[in-house]
Every structure is written in structure tokens, then in C-alpha cells.
N, C-alpha and C positions, 0 to 999 in steps of 0.2 A: 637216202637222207642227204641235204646238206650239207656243204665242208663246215658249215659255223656251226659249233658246237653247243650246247644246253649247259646255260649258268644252273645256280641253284634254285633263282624263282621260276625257272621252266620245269627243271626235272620236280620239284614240288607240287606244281600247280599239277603237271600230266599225271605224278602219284594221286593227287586228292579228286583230279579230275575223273581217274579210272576209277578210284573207289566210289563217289560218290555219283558217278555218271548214271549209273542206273539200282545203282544199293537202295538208299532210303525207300526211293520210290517205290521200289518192288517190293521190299519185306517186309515192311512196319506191321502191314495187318499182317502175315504170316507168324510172324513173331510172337504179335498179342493172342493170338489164337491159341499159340503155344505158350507159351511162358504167362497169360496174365498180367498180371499188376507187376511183375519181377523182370517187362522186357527188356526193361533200360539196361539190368544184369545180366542177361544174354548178349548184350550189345558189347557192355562191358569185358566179359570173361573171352566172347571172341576177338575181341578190339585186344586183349593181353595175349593169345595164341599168333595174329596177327601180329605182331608187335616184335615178338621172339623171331619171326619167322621172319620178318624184314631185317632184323640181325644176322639168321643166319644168309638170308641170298645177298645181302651186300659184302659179309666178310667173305664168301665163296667165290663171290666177285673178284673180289679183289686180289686176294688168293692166286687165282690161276689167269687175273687179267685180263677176262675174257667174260664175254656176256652168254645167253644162250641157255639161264635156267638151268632148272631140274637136270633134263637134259644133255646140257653139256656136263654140268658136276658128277654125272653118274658115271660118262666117258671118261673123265680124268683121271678118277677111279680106278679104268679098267670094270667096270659092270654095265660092258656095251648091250646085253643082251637088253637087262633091266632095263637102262637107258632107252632102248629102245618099245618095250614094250608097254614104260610109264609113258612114251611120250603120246601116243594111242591116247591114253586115257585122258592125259591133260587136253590134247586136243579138241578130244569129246567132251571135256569141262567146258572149254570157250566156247563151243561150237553150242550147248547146252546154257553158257551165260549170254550169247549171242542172239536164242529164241529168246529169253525172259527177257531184257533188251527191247526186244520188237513187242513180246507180247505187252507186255509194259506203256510204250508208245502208241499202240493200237487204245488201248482202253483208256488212256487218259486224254486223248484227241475225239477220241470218239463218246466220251463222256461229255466235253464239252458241247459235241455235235448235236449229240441225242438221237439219233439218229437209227436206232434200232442194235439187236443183240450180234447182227451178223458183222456190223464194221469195224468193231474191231480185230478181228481175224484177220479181214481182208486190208485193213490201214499194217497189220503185223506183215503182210506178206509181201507188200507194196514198197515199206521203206527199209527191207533187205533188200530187194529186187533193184530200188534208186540205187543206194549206196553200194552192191554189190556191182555195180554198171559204174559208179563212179571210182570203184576202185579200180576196175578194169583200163580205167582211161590216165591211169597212171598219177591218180591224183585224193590218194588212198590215207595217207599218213594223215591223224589227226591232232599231232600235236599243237600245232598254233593255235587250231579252234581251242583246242581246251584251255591252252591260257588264255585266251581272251574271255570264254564263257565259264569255267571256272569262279570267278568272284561273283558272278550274276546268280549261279548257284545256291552259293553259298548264304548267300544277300537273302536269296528266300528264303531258303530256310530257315535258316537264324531269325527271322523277321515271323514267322509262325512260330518257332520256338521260345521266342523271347516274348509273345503277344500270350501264349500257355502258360509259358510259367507266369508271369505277372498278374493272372485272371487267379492262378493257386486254389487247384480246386481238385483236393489228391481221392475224392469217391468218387470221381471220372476213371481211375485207373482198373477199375472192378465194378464200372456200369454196366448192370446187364450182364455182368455172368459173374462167374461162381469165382473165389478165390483162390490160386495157386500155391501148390506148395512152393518154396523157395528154391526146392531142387529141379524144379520146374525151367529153371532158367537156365542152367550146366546143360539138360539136352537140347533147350529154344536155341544154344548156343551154335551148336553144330548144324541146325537146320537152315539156319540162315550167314554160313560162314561165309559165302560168295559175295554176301554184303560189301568184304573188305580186299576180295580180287581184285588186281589192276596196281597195285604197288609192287608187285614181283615183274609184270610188264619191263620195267626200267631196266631189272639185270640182263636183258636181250638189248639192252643198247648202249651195254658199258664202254662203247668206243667213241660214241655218239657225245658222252658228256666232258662237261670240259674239269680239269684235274677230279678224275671221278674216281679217287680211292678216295679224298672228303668229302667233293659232293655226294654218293650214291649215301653212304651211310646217315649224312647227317639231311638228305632230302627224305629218305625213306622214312625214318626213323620220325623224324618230325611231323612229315603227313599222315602216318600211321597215328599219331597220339590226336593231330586235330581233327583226324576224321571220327574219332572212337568220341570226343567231347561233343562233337556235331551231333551224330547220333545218339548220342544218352538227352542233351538238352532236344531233339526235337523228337526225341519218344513220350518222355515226360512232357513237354508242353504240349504237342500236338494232341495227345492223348487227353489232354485237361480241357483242352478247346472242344473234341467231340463225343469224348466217350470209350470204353473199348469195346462195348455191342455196336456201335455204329461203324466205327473202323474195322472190326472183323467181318460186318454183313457188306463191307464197300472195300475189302482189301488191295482187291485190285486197281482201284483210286483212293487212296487212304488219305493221302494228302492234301487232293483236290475237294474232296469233303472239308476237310479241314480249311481252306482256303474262302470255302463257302461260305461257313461258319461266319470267319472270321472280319471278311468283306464282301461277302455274297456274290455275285456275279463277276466282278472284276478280280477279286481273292480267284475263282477258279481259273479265270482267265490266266492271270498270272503264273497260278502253279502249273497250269498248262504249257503255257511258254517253258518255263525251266524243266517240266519233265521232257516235254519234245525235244527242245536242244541237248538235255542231258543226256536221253537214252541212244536219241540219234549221233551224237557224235563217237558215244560210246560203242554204239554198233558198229559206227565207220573205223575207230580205232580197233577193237577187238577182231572184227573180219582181215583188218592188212595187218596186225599183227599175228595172228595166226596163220594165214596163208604164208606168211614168212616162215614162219615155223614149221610146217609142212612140209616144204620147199626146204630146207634145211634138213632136216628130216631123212627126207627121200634121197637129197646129195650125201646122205651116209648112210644108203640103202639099209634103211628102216625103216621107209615106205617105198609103193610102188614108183619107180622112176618119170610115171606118169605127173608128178607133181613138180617136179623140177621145168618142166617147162614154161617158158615164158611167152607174151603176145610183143608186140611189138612195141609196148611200153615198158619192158621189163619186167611184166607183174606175171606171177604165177597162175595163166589164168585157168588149167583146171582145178586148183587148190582152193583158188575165192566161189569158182561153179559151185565144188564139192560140199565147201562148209556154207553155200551160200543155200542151197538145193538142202538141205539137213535141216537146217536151221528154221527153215522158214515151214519144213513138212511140221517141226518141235513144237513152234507156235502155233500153227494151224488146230494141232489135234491135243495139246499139252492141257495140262492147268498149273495156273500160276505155283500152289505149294508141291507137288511133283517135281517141275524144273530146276526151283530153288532149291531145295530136298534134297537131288541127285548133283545137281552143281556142285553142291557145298561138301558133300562127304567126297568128290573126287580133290578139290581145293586142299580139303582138311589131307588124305592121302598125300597129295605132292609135295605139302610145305612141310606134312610130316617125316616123308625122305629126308629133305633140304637139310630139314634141323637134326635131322641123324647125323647127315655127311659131316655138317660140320660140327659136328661132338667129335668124331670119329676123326676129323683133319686136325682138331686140335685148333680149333678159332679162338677169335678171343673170348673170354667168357664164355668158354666152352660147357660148363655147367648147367649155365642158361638154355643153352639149343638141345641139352635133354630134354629140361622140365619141355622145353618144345614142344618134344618129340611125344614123348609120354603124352601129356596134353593131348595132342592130334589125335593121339591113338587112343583114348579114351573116352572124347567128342564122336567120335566115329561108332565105336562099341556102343555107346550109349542111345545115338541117335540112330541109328539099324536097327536096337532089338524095340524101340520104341516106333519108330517108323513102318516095321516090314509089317504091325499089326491094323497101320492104319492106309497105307499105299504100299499093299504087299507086290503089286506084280511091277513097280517103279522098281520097290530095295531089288528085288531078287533080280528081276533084268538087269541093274547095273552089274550085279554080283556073277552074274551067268556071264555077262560081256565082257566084264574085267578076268574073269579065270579063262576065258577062251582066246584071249588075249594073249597072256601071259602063257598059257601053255602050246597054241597053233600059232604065233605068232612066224616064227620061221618057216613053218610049212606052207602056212598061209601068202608067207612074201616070197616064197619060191616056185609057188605054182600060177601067183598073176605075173610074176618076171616072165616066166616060160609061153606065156602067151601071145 
């Protein structure tokens, strides 16, 4: 990083940037698939789990003045073991948010392409492949981008959402299919929680902002509430512009449909532009952000030492290979509600530690980081026994890979050290 520090329209812009860099895009149809006419409430109820959970990783922050996540808070602790073995898991969350991301990017370039079923895989494996080569060249960090292309975001969407709701037209919301029960939305909640990933990003650079026991809480906290209004008004409007049969059969461009709709060939144009810039920059942020984290990691051997190495740019370059070579097999062979699926119940895990600790540390409004907690754990519970029936060998592989984790993790780091 820079000696010049992040005011508060940077560390905001880079929270709403990480949320919404590849959120909307990705889940809209995932969501209505799930929840029906009640998405906006799934959007909602996660936007309030989120919300807590930006609470609790700013006061944790600030607390032991030190950045570095889940992660570091479980060390402070003294539950280096844990620490260690949730970081595994987070890792494979980004690494996991990192393919939706590209697959993301592939299908709404290649939507506009037309271009056949095969390109977008290969536009998904392409622009890990760029970005991963650009992080290598030491030129990885994507905060500026996102403030700059942040409001251009925003601008679209809003600009779709605002053109939905003003057409007001609420038997769009249950076109073409069947109507949801209301509780429908408590588990949509949990499937699409990685929606709101990228606002905990910040507590990894609590050194980086400038007087950041106000900024972190009051950027966090605030991008977290206009990301959660963003996504309820462009569920609702978008949804009134196309339909939610048409958005579930085009999930994977949900919005570019909608853009159709709305201006025909220039509307997709458009939303193309802002999915590309959004998921690509996010890609480029999420891969130097976790290669950091790796890298970290491994310097407190809880991975192998193989990650700590740097190229000659200083950049960790087996860490970006690793999550870059993962990431891109995820997209190739993935499907869109799978990865969100599995992303989201590791997210919902980690923020659900965070908001323990700080019950447990006594933050402020300690109260609060229970309902958190419980929350998390309940979004979780709910979306597993509901999920393992419909993408059973997703649930249970993460469940087989997180208990293998967690219980060989030491033997496992002792036998590739010895190598």
C-alpha cells in the first residue's frame, strides 16, 4: 500500500465497491428462484445479519488495533488452533467468491457476444488468467479502481431500479411461477449471503485508514445499509421490468435481460459495461486480497511456508498461482447456484465466529453481536437441511472439507513442512 492513507469516501466507496462488485449481478435470479416474490426479504434479512457483523469486525478492530479479520481475532484470543483452521475455510470462501466473479463476467460478455454456450467458460478462465498475471506484476491492489468505478455502478443500477419501480407492476413479482411462502425468504437469505462479502475486506487494512477507530465503523456500517437499499429497490424494480420466469430461465444475466427490456440493445450494452468493470475489478481486488491473506497465514505457519514467498515484485507468487489455478478449475466446471450456495454458508460461518468474539470481548453493544451470532447460525442450519436436498454432493463436500480441516489440519501442515 501507499504511505497516504483512506479518508472516509475511499474506505466506503472500496466497502460498496466489494459488495456490490459482483453481488447483484450474480444472485438476483438465484435468489428469485428461491424466495419468489419475497426476494427483496432475503435481501433484507441478509443485509441485517451483514449489518451486525460489520459491527462486530470494526469494534474487533479497533479493540486490538490491528487488521487481519476472523483470523487475527481468534489469535488474540489465544484459539490459534481454530484461527488457523477457519482461515482454510475463509480462504476457500474467496477463492469460491473469486470463480462466481469470473463466472459472472464470462456470461454477461458473452451474452452480449452471442457467440455460442462454450464462451463463457473460456472468457471465465481468461480474465483470472489476465488479472492473475496482473497481480503478479506487482500492480494487484484495486482500490482506486473501485472508487472511481463505484458510482458508475451504482448509477446503473439505480437507473434500472428506479425505471421498475416507476412502471409498478407487483404481478411481475410471481410471473410464471408459483407463489412462495414468506418463510421462503429466511433460507433465500443464507443462499445468497456472499452477496454482501467485501465490507469485512476493510478490517485487513486497519493501518491503511486514516483515524480508523471512526472511519472503519462509521464507513462500514454506512456502506452496509446503502448496499442492503440498493438491493431491495433493484430486486423490486428489476423484477417489474422482466418478470421472475424470465429472470430465473436467464439467471445467470439477470440483469442484462432486464437492461433489454428496458433500452434494448444499448440497456445491454450498458449493463455489460458495469458487470464487466464490476466483477473484474472485484476479481482483481479479491485475488491480491487473499493472496495477502495466504501469505499471512503461512508467516504464522498455518499454511505451508510455500506461500510466504515472494517474486520480485513482492507479491506472493505461489498464493495468487494457487487461488488463481482453483478458482478458474471452480468456473470452468461450477454452476452459478452451487458456488453462491457454498460461498455464502462459509461467509455466514466466519461472520458467525466474529459476532461470537465480540459478545465474548464485551464490545459495545454486545447484545447485538449475539443476535449476530445466533442469526448466522440459524441461516446456516436452515440453508443445509434445505440445500443438501437439492445440491447434495455441493452441501456435503463443503461439510467433508471443512471437518477434514478442522480435525488433520496439523498433521496435514506437518507432513507437507517435512517435504
Amino acid at each position: 500500500m501507499s504511505g497516504k492513507k483512506m479518508n472516509f469516501n475511499a474506505t466506503w466507496s472500496m466497502a460498496v465497491g466489494g459488495m456490490v462488485g459482483g453481488g447483484i449481478f450474480s444472485v438476483l435470479g438465484v435468489i428469485i428462484e428461491t424466495s419468489g416474490q419475497w426476494a427483496w426479504l432475503s435481501f433484507l434479512i441478509a443485509g441485517v445479519i451483514a449489518l451486525i457483523s460489520a459491527h462486530s469486525y470494526s469494534q474487533l478492530a479497533i479493540k486490538y488495533s490491528e487488521g487481519g479479520g476472523a483470523f487475527t481475532f481468534l489469535r488474540e484470543i489465544n484459539h490459534k488452533g481454530f484461527a488457523g483452521s477457519l482461515s482454510w475455510i475463509l480462504i476457500l470462501g474467496y477463492i469460491l467468491t473469486l470463480s462466481v466473479y469470473a463466472f459472472t463476467f464470462g456470461h454477461y460478455v458473452a451474452h452480449l457476444l452471442n457467440m455460442g454456450n462454450w464462451l463463457p467458460r473460456v472468457l471465465a478462465l481468461m480474465i483470472i488468467a489476465i488479472l492473475a498475471a496482473v497481480n503478479l506484476k506487482g500492480v494487484g491492489n484495486a482500490s482506486k479502481v473501485e472508487i472511481v468505478t463505484v458510482y458508475g455502478k451504482l448509477l446503473v443500477l439505480l437507473g434500472l431500479a428506479i425505471y421498475g419501480v416507476v412502471e409498478w407492476n407487483p404481478e411481475q413479482l410471481t410471473q410464471g411461477i408459483s407463489a412462495k411462502p414468506w418463510h421462503m425468504a429466511i433460507i433465500g437469505a443464507g443462499t445468497i449471503f456472499m452477496a454482501y462479502e467485501g465490507f469485512q475486506l476493510l478490517s485487513y487494512d486497519y493501518s491503511d485508514l486514516k483515524r480508523p477507530n471512526k472511519t472503519l465503523p462509521k464507513a462500514t456500517i454506512s456502506a452496509v445499509i446503502s448496499v442492503i437499499l440498493i438491493y431491495l429497490l433493484v430486486t423490486i424494480g428489476v423484477t417489474m421490468i422482466v418478470g421472475a420466469e424470465e429472470l430465473i430461465e436467464n439467471k445467470e444475466v439477470a440483469l442484462s435481460v432486464a437492461g433489454k427490456k428496458a433500452l434494448g440493445t444499448t440497456g445491454v450494452i450498458i449493463v455489460t459495461i458495469a458487470a464487466a468493470l464490476s466483477t473484474g475489478s472485484a476479481i482483481n481486488a479479491t485475488l491480491f486480497s487473499t493472496a495477502r491473506l495466504m501469505e499471512s497465514v503461512a508467516e504464522k505457519k498455518d499454511l505451508p511456508h510455500l506461500f510466504v514467498k515472494e517474486n520480485e515484485h513482492n507479491i506472493p507468487f505461489y498464493a495468487v498461482l494457487c487461488i488463481a489455478g482453483i478458482a478458474s478449475l471452480l468456473a470452468m466446471v461450477g454452476s452459478l447456484t452451487n458456488l453462491v450456495d457454498a460461498a455464502s454458508i462459509i461467509f455466514l460461518i466466519t461472520f458467525g465466529v466474529v459476532n461470537l468474539i465480540a459478545f465474548r470481548q464485551k464490545v459495545k453493544w454486545k447484545w447485538l453481536c449475539l443476535v449476530g451470532a445466533i442469526s448466522c447460525g440459524m441461516a446456516i442450519i436452515s440453508d443445509i437441511v434445505v440445500q443438501i436436498q437439492k445440491i447434495p454432493y455441493s452441501i456435503i463436500g463443503l461439510i467433508v472439507f471443512s471437518s477434514v480441516i478442522f480435525l488433520l489440519r496439523p498433521y496435514l501442515l506437518k507432513r507437507m513442512d517435512n517435504k
